[in-house]
C-alpha positions as CSV (number, residue, x, y, z in Angstrom):
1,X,0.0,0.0,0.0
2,X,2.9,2.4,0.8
3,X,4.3,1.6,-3.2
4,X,1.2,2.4,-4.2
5,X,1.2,5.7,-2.4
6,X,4.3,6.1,-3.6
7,X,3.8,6.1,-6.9
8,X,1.0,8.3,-7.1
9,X,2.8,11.2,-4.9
10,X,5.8,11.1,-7.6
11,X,3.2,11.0,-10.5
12,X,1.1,14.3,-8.7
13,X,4.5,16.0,-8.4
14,X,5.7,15.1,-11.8
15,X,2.8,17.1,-13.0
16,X,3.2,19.9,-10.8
17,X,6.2,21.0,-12.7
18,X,4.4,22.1,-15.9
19,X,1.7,24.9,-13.9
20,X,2.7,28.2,-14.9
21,X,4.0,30.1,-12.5
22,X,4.1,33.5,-14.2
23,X,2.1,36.7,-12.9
24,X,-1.7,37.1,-13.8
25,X,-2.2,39.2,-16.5
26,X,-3.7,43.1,-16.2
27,X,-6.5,42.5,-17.1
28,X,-9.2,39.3,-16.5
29,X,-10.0,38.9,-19.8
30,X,-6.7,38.6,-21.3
31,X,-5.8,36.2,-18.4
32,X,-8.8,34.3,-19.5
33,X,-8.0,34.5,-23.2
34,X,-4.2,33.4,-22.3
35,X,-5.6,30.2,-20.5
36,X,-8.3,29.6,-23.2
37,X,-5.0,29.9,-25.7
38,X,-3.4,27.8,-23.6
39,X,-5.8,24.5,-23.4
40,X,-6.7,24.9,-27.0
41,X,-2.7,24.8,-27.9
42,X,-1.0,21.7,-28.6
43,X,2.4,21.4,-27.8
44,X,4.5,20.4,-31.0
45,X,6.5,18.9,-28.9
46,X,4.5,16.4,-26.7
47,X,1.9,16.2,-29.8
48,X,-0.3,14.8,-27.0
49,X,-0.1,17.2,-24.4
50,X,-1.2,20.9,-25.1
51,X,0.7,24.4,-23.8
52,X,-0.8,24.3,-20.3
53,X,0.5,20.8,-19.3
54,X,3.6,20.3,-21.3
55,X,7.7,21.2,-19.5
56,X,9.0,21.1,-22.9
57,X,11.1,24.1,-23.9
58,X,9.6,24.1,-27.3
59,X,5.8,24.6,-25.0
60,X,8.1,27.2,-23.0
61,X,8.7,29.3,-25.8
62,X,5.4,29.1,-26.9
63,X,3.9,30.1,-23.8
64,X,6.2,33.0,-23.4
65,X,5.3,34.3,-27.2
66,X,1.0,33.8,-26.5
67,X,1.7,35.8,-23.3
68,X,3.4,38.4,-24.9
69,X,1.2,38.6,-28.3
70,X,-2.0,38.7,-25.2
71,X,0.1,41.3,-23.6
72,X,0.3,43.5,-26.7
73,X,-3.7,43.4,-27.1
74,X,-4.0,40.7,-29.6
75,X,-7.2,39.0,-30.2
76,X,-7.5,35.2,-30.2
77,X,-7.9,35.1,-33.9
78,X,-4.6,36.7,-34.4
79,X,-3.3,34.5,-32.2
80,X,-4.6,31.4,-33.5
81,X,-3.9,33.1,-37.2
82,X,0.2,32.8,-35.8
83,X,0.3,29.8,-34.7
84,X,-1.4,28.3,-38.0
85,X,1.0,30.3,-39.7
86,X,4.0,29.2,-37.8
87,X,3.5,25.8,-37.6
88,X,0.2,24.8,-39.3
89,X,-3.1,23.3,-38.3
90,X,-1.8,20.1,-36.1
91,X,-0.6,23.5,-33.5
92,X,-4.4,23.5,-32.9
93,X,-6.5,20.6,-31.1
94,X,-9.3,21.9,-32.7
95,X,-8.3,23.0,-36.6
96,X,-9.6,25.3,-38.7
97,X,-12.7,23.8,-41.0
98,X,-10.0,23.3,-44.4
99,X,-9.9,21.6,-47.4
100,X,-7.1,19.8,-45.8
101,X,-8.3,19.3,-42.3
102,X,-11.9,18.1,-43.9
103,X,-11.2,14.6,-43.5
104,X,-10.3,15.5,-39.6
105,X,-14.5,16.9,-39.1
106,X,-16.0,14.6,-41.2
107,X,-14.3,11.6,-40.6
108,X,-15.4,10.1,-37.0
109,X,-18.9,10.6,-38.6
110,X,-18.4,8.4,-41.3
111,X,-16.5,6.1,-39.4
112,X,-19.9,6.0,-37.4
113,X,-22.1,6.1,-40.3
114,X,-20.1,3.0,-41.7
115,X,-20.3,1.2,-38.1
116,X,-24.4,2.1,-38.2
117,X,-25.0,0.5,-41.7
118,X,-22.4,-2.7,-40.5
119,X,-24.5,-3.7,-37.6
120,X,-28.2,-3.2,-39.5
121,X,-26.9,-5.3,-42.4
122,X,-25.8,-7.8,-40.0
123,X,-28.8,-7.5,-37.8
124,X,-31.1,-7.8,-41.1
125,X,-29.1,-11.0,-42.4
126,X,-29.6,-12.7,-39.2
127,X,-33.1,-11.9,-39.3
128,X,-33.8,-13.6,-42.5
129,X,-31.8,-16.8,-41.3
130,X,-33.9,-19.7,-40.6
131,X,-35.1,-20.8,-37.0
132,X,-33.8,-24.2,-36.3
133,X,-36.1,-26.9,-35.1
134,X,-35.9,-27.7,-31.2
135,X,-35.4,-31.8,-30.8
C-alpha cells in the first residue's frame, strides 16, 4: 500500500512541474483568453499534451510568445492566425474547418455512419436466417 502511495505522490508531483507560474495578466480577460489559448494549444512537442500541461522548452517558448502577443492586445484570432502560420493546423486541437483538415471533421462521422450501416446489415441478415427446429 505504501508503493502504491508512492507512486501516485511522484506521478502528482511530476505534473506539478508544468503549472505556470508567471504573474496574472492586467486585465481578467486577457488572463482568461491566455488560458483559453493555452488549453486549445498543442504542444509540438508532446503532440499529446497541449501548452498548459507540457515542461518542454519548445511549449516554453510558446507560452512565453502567446503571453506576450496577449500582452500587446491581440485577439485570439490573431493569435490562432500565428500559430497556424507558424506551424500549421496540427498546433491547434481543434483546426480550422480546411480543405485539408476536412477529413479531420468529417471523418469520426463516417466512421460511425459505416459502423451504423455494418451492424443493421448484419442484424437484417440474421433476421432472415432460418429458426432451427428444437429436438
Amino acid at each position: 500500500m505504501r508503493k502504491l502511495a508512492a507512486v501516485l505522490l511522484v506521478l502528482v508531483a511530476a505534473t506539478a512541474t508544468a503549472v505556470d507560474t508567471e504573474a496574472p495578466l492586467e486585465t481578467a480577460e486577457q488572463q482568461s483568453l491566455y488560458r483559453k489559448l493555452l488549453e486549445e494549444v498543442r504542444c509540438m512537442v508532446c503532440q499529446n499534451q497541449n501548452l498548459a500541461d507540457s515542461d518542454a522548452p519548445l511549449a516554453r517558448d510558446m507560452r512565453r510568445e502567446l503571453r506576450r502577443m496577449v500582452e500587446e492586445g491581440a485577439s485570439e484570432g490573431d493569435v490562432k492566425q500565428f500559430l497556424l502560420d507558424r506551424y500549421g493546423d496540427f498546433a491547434l486541437y481543434r483546426p480550422r474547418l480546411a480543405p485539408n483538415t476536412l477529413l479531420l471533421w468529417i471523418g469520426p462521422g463516417v466512421i460511425v455512419l459505416l459502423a451504423l450501416g455494418a451492424i443493421a446489415l448484419v442484424i437484417r441478415r440474421r433476421m432472415q436466417m432460418p429458426i432451427p427446429d428444437e429436438e
